[in-house]
C-alpha positions as a Markdown table, in Angstrom:
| # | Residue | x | y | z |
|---|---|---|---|---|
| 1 | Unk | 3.2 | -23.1 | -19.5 |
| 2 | Unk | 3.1 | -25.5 | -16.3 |
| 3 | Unk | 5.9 | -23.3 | -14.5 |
| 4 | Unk | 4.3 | -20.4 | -15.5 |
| 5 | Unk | 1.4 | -21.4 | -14.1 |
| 6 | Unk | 2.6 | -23.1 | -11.0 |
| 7 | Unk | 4.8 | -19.7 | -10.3 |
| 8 | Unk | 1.2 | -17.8 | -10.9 |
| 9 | Unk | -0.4 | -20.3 | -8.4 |
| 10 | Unk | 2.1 | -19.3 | -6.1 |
| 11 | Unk | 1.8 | -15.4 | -6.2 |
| 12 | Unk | -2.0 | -16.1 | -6.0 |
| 13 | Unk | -2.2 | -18.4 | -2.9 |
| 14 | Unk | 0.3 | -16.0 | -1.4 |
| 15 | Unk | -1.7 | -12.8 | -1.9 |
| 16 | Unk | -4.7 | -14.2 | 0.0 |
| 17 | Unk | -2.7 | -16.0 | 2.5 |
| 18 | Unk | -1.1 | -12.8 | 3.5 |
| 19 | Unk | -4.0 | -10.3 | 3.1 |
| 20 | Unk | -5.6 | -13.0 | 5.6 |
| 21 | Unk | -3.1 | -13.1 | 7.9 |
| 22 | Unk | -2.6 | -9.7 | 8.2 |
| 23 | Unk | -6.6 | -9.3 | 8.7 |
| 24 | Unk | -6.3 | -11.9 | 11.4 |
| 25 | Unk | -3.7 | -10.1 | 13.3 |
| 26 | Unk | -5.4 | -7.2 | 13.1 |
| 27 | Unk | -8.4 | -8.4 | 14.5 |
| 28 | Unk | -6.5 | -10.2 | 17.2 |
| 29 | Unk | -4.3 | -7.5 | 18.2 |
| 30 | Unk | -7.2 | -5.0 | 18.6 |
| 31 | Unk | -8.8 | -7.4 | 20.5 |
| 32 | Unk | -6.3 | -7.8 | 22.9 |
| 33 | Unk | -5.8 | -4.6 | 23.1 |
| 34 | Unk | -9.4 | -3.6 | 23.9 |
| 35 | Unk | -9.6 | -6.1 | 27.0 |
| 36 | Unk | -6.3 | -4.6 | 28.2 |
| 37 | Unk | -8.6 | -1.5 | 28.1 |
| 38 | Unk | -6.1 | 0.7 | 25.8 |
| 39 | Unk | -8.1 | 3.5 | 24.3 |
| 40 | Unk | -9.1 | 3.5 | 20.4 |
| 41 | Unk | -7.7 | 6.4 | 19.8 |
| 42 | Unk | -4.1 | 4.6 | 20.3 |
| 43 | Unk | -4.8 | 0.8 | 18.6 |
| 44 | Unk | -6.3 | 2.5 | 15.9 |
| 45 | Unk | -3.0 | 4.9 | 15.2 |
| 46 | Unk | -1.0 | 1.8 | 15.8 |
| 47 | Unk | -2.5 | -1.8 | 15.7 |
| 48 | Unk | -5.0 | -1.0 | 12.9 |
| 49 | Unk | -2.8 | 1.7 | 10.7 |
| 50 | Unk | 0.5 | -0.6 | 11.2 |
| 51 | Unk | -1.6 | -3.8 | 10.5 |
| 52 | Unk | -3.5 | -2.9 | 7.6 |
| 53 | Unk | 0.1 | -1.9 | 5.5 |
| 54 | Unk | 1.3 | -5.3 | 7.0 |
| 55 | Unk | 0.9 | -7.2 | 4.2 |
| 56 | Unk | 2.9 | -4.6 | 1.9 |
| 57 | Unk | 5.6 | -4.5 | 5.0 |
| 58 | Unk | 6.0 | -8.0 | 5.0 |
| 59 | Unk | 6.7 | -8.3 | 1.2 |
| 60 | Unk | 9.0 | -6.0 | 0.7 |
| 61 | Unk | 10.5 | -7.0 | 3.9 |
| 62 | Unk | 10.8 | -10.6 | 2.3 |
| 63 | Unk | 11.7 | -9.3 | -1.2 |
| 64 | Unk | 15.0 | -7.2 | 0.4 |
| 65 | Unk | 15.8 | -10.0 | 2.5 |
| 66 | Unk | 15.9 | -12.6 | 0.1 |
| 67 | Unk | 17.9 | -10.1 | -2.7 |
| 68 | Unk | 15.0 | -9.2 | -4.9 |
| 69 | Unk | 14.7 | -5.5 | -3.6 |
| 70 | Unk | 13.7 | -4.4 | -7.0 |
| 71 | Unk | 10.6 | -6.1 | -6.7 |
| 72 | Unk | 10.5 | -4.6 | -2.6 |
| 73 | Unk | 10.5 | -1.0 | -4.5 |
| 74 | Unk | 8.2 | -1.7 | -7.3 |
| 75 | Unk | 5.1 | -3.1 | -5.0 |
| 76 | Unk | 5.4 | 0.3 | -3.3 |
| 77 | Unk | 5.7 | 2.1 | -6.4 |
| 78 | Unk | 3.1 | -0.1 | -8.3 |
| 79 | Unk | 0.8 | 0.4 | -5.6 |
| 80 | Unk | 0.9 | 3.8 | -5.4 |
| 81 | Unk | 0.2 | 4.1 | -8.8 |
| 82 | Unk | -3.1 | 1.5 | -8.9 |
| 83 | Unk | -4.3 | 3.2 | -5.5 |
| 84 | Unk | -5.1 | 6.6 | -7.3 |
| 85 | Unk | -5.2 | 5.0 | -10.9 |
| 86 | Unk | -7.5 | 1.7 | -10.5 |
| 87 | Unk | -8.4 | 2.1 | -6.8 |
| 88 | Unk | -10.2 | 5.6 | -7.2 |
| 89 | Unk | -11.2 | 5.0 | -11.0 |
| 90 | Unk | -13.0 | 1.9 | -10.8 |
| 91 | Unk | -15.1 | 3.2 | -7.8 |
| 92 | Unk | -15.7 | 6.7 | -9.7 |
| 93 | Unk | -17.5 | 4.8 | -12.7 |
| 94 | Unk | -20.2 | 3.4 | -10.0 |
| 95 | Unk | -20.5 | 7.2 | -7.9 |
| 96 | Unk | -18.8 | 10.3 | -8.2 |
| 97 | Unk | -16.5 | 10.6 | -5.4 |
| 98 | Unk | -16.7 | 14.3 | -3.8 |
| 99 | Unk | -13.4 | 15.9 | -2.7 |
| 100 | Unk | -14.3 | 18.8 | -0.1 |
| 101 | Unk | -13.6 | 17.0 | 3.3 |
| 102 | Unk | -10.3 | 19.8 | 4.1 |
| 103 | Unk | -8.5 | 16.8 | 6.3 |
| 104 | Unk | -8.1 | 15.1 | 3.1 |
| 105 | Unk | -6.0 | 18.0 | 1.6 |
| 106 | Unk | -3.9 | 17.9 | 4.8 |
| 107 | Unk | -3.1 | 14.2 | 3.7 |
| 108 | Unk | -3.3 | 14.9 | -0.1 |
| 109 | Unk | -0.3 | 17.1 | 0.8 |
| 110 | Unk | 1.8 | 15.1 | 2.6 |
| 111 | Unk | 1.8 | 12.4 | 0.1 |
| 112 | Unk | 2.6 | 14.4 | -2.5 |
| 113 | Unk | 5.5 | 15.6 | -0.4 |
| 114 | Unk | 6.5 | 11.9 | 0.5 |
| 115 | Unk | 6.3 | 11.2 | -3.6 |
| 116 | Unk | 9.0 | 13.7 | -4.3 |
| 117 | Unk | 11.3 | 12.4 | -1.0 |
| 118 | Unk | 11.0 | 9.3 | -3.0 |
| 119 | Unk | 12.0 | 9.7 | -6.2 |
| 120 | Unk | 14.6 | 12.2 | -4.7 |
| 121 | Unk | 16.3 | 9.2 | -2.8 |
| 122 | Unk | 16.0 | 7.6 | -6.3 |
| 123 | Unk | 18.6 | 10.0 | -8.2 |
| 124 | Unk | 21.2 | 8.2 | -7.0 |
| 125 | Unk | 20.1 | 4.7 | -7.6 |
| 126 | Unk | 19.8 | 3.4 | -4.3 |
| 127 | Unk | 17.6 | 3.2 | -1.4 |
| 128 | Unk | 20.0 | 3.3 | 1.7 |
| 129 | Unk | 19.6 | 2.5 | 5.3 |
| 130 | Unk | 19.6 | 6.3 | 6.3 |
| 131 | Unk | 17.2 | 6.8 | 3.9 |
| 132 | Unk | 15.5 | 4.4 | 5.2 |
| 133 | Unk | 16.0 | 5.4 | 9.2 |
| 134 | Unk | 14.2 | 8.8 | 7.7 |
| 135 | Unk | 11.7 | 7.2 | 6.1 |
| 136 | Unk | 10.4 | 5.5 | 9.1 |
| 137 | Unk | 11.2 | 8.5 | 11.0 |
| 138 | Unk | 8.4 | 10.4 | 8.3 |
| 139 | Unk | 6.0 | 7.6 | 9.5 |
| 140 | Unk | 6.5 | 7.7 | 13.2 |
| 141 | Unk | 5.8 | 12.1 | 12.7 |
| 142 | Unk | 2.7 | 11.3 | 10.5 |
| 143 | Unk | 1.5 | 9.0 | 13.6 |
| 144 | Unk | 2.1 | 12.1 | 16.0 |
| 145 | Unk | 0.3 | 14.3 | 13.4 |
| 146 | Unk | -2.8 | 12.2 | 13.1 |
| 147 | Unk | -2.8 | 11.8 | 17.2 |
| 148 | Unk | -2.7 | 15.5 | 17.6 |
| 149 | Unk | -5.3 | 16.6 | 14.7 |
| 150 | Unk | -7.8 | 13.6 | 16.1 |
| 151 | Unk | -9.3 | 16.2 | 17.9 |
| 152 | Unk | -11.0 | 17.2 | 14.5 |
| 153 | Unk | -11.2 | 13.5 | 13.3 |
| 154 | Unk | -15.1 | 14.1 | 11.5 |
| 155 | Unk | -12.8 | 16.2 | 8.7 |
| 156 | Unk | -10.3 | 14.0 | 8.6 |
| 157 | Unk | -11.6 | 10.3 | 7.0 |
| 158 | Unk | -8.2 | 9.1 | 7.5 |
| 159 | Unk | -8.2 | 9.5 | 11.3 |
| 160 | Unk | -11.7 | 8.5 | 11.5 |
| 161 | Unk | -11.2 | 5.2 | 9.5 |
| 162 | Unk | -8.0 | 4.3 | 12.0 |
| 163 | Unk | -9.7 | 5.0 | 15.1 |
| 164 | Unk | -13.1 | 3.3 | 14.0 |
| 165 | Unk | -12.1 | 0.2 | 16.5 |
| 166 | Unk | -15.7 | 0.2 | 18.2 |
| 167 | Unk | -17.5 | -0.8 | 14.8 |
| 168 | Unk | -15.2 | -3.4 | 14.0 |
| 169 | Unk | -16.8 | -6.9 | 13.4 |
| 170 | Unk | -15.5 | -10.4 | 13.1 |
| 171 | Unk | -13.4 | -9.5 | 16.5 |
| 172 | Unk | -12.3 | -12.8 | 18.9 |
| 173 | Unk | -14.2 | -12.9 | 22.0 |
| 174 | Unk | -11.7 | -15.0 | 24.3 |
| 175 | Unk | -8.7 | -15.0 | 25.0 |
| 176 | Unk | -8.1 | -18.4 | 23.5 |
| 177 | Unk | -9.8 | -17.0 | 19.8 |
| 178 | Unk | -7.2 | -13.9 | 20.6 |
| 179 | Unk | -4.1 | -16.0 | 20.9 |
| 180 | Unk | -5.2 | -18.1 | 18.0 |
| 181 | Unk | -5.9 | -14.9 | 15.7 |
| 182 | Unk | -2.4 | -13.7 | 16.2 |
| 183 | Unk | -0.7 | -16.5 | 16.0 |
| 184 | Unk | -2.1 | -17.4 | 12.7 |
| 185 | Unk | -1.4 | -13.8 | 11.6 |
| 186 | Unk | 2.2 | -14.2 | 12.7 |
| 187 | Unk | 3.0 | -17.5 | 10.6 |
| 188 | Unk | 0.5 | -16.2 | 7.7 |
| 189 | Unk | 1.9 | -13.1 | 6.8 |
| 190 | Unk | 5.7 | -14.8 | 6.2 |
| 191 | Unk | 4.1 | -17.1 | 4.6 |
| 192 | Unk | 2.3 | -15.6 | 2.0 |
| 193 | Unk | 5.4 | -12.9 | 1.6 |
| 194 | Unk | 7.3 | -15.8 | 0.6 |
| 195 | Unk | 5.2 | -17.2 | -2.0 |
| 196 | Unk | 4.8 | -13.9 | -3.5 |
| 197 | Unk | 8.7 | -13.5 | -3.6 |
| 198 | Unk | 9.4 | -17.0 | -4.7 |
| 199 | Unk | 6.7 | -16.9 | -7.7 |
| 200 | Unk | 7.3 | -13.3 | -8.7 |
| 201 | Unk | 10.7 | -14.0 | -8.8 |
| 202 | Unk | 10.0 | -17.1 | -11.0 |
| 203 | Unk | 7.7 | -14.8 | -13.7 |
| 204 | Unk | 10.6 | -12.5 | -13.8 |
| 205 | Unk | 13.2 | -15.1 | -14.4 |
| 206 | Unk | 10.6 | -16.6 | -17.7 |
| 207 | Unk | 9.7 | -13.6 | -18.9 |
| 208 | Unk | 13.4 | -12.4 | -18.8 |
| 209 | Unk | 12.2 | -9.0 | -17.2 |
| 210 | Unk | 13.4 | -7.4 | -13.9 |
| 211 | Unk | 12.0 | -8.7 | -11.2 |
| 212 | Unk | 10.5 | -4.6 | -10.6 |
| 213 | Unk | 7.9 | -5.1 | -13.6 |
| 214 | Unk | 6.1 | -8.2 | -11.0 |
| 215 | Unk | 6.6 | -6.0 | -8.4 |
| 216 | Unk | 5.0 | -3.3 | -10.4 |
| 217 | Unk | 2.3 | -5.3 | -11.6 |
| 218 | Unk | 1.2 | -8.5 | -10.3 |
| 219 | Unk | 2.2 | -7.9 | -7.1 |
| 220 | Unk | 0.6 | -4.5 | -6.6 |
| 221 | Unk | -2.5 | -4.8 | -7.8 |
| 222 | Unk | -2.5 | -8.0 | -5.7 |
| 223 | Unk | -1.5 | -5.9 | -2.5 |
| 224 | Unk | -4.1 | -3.1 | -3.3 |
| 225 | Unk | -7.1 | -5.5 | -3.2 |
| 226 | Unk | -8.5 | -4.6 | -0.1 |
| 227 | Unk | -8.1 | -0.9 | -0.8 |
| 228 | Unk | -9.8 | -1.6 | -4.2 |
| 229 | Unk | -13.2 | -3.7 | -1.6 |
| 230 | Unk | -13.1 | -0.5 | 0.3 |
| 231 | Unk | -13.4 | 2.1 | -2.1 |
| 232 | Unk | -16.0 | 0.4 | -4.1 |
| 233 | Unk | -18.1 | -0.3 | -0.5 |
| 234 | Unk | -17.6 | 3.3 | 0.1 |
| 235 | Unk | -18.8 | 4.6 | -3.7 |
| 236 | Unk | -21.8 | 2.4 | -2.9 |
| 237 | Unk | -22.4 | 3.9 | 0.5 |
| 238 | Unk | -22.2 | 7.0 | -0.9 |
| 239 | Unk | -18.7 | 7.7 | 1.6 |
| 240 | Unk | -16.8 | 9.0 | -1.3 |
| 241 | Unk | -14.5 | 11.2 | 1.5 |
| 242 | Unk | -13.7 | 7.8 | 3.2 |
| 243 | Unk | -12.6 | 6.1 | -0.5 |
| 244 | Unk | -10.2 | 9.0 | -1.1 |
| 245 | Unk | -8.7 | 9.4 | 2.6 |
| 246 | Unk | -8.1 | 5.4 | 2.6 |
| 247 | Unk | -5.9 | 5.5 | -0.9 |
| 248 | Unk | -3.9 | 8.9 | 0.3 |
| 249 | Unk | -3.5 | 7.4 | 3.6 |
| 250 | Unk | -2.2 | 4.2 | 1.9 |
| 251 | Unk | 0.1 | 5.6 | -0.5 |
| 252 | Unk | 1.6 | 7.9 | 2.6 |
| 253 | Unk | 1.9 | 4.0 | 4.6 |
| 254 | Unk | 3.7 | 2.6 | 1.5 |
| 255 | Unk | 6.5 | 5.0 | 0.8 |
| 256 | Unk | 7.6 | 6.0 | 4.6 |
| 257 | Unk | 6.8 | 2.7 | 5.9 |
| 258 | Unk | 7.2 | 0.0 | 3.5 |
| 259 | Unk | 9.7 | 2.3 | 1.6 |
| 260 | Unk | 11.7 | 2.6 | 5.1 |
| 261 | Unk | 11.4 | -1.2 | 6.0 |
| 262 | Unk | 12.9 | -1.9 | 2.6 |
| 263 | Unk | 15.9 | 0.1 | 3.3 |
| 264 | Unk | 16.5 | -1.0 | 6.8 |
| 265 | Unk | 15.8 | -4.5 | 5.9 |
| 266 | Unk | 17.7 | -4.5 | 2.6 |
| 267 | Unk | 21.3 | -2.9 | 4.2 |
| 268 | Unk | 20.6 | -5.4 | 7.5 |
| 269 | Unk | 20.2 | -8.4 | 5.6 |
| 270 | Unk | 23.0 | -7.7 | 2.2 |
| 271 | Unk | 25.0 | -5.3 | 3.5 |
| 272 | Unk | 24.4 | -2.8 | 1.0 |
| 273 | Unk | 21.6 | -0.3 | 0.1 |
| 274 | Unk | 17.9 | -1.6 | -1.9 |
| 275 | Unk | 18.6 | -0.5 | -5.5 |
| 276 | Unk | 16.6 | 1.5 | -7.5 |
| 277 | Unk | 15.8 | -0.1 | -11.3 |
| 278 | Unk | 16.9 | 2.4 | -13.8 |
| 279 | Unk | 13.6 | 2.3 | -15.1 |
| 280 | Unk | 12.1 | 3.7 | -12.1 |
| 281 | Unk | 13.5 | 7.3 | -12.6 |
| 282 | Unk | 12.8 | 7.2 | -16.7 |
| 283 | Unk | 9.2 | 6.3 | -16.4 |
| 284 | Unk | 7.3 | 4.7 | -13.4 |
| 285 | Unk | 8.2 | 7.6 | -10.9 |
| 286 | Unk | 6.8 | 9.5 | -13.2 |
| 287 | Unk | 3.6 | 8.0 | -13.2 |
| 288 | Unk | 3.5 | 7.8 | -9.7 |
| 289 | Unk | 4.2 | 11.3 | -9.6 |
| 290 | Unk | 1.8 | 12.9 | -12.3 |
| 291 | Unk | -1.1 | 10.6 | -10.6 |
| 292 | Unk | 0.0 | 12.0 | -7.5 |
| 293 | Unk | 0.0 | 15.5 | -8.6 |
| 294 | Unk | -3.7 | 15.3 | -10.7 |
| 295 | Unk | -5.8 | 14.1 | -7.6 |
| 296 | Unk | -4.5 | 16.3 | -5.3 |
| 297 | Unk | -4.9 | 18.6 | -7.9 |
| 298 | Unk | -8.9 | 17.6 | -7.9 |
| 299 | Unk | -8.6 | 17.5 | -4.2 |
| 300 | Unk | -7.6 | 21.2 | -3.7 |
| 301 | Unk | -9.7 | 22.6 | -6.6 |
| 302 | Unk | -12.8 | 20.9 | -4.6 |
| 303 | Unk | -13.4 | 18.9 | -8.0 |
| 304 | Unk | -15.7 | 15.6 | -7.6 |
| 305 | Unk | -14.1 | 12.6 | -9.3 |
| 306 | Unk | -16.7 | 11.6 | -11.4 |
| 307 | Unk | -17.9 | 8.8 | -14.3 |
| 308 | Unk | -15.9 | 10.8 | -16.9 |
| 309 | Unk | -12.4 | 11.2 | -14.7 |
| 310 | Unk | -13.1 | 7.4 | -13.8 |
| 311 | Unk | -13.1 | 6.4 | -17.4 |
| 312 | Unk | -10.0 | 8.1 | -17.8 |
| 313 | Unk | -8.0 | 6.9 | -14.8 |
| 314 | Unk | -9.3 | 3.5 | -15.6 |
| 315 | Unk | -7.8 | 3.3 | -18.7 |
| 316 | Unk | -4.6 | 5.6 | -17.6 |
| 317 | Unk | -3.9 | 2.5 | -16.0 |
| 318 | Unk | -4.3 | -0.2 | -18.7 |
| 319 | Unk | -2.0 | 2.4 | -20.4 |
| 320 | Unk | 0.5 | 2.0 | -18.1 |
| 321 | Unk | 0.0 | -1.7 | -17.8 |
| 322 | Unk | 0.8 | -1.7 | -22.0 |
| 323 | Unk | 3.5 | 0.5 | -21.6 |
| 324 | Unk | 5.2 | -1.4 | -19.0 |
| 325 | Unk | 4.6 | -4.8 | -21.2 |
| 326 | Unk | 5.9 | -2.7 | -24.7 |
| 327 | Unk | 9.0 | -1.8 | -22.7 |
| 328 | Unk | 9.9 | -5.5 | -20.8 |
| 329 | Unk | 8.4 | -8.2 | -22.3 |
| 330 | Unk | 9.2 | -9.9 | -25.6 |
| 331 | Unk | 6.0 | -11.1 | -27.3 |
């Protein structure tokens, strides 16, 4: 009980020391990048989109790199799954969350399209670095995209939330507080990504389960916290447009760009491709997928998510969280 709870300890401290890290480096960079004068159109497509998916980056940079990929592939996979099952259910139970903004189809689309690249670079078992290469290839094009349509960025809450710079708070005013901001952000965010590796590797190893399952799990929900904060501040706020574009946008940002780090990172650093669990491809893609599939669904049928669809994404997710523990873990 000690280890487990020490390894627990460790995935803990290392989710808030990198969701921290990542905030401070964001907050420095964008900084820095306002004094220097470089329009907010640009830092937010960069600085702020890059910087918020940093802490997912990081992880499953760490995780490939230190020959746990499995657990790399199921943070993006388990995140993608709690951002449209937990992230968008939990807030629905407070507000309904309206689906008619058109730039969020746009999006809506475009993930769904990344989901099936995904699980179609799964049939073979392997993430590879070419795979990879294309993946962050899909990211750089989605960039363009956004930079091109942010002439219409009032119907698209994705482009609006990136390119919000002049409303961010808790900025650094000198340059001193800048340097200090990103240099914190720089040693926090490998930090944290190695706690998170080190414990979740630990809970795999006691609970005899692939390390995936933490991945899938533990460290997911951990890495979808702030989307979770956002989502619920925008229910609140009555900005249900804003809660949706920030999960689509996120699940787009984990498969092409924490799905392509983990490929690049995973060949640079072993030699050989990230694999896929087998598991992956009989259930948990499928999840991702049919989740996937039902809000954009909702999204082009102009369909509010409300109380009722909240209840049942809620608990579409403790579903999955039992099925996953039914399948893995001996009790």
């Amino acid at each position: 009980m000690t280890d487990l709870l020490i390894a627990l300890g460790f995935v803990a401290v290392g989710i808030v020391v990198l969701l921290y890290g990542g905030d401070l480096l964001v907050r420095g960079a964008t900084a820095l990048a306002r004094r220097l004068g470089i329009p907010a159109l640009i830092v937010g497509l960069t600085i702020v989109a890059f910087g918020t998916s940093a802490p997912e980056m990081v992880v499953s940079a760490a995780a490939a790199i230190e020959g746990a990929p499995g657990l790399a592939i199921g943070n993006i996979v388990g995140s993608n799954i709690a951002n449209i099952l937990l992230v968008l259910g939990i807030p629905a139970l407070l507000a309904p969350l309206a689906t008619k903004v058109s730039g969020v189809r746009v999006n809506a689309a475009i993930a769904l399209i990344l989901t099936a690249v995904f699980i179609w670079m799964g049939v073979d078992g392997a993430l590879t670095f070419n795979e990879g290469i294309g993946l962050a290839a899909a990211i750089v094009a989605y960039i363009v995209y956004l930079a091109i349509a942010s002439r219409n960025a009032a119907d698209d809450p994705v482009i609006a939330e990136l390119t919000d710079v002049d409303h961010m708070e808790g900025l650094p005013k000198t340059g001193g507080l800048i340097s200090v901001f990103m240099v914190a952000g720089l040693v926090l965010l490998p930090l944290g990504a190695h706690l998170i590796v080190q414990g979740a590797v630990d809970i795999a190893d006691m609970f005899g389960v692939p390390e995936a399952v933490v991945g899938l799990t533990v460290v997911a929900v951990g890495t979808s916290l702030p989307e979770l904060a956002t989502a619920l501040v925008a229910a609140m706020r009555k900005q249900a447009e804003m809660a949706i574009g920030n999960v689509i946008g996120s699940n787009i940002f984990n498969i092409a760009a924490v799905g392509g780090i983990t490929g690049i990172s995973a060949t640079l650093a072993t030699g050989g491709p990230a694999p896929f669990d087998p598991t992956f491809m009989r259930f948990d893609f499928w999840v991702m997928a049919g989740a996937m599939l039902v809000i954009t669904g909702l999204i082009f049928a102009r369909r509010s998510l409300g109380r009722g669809l909240g209840v049942l994404f809620t608990l579409g997710y403790i579903g999955y969280l039992a099925a996953l523990v039914l399948m893995n873990v001996q009790l």
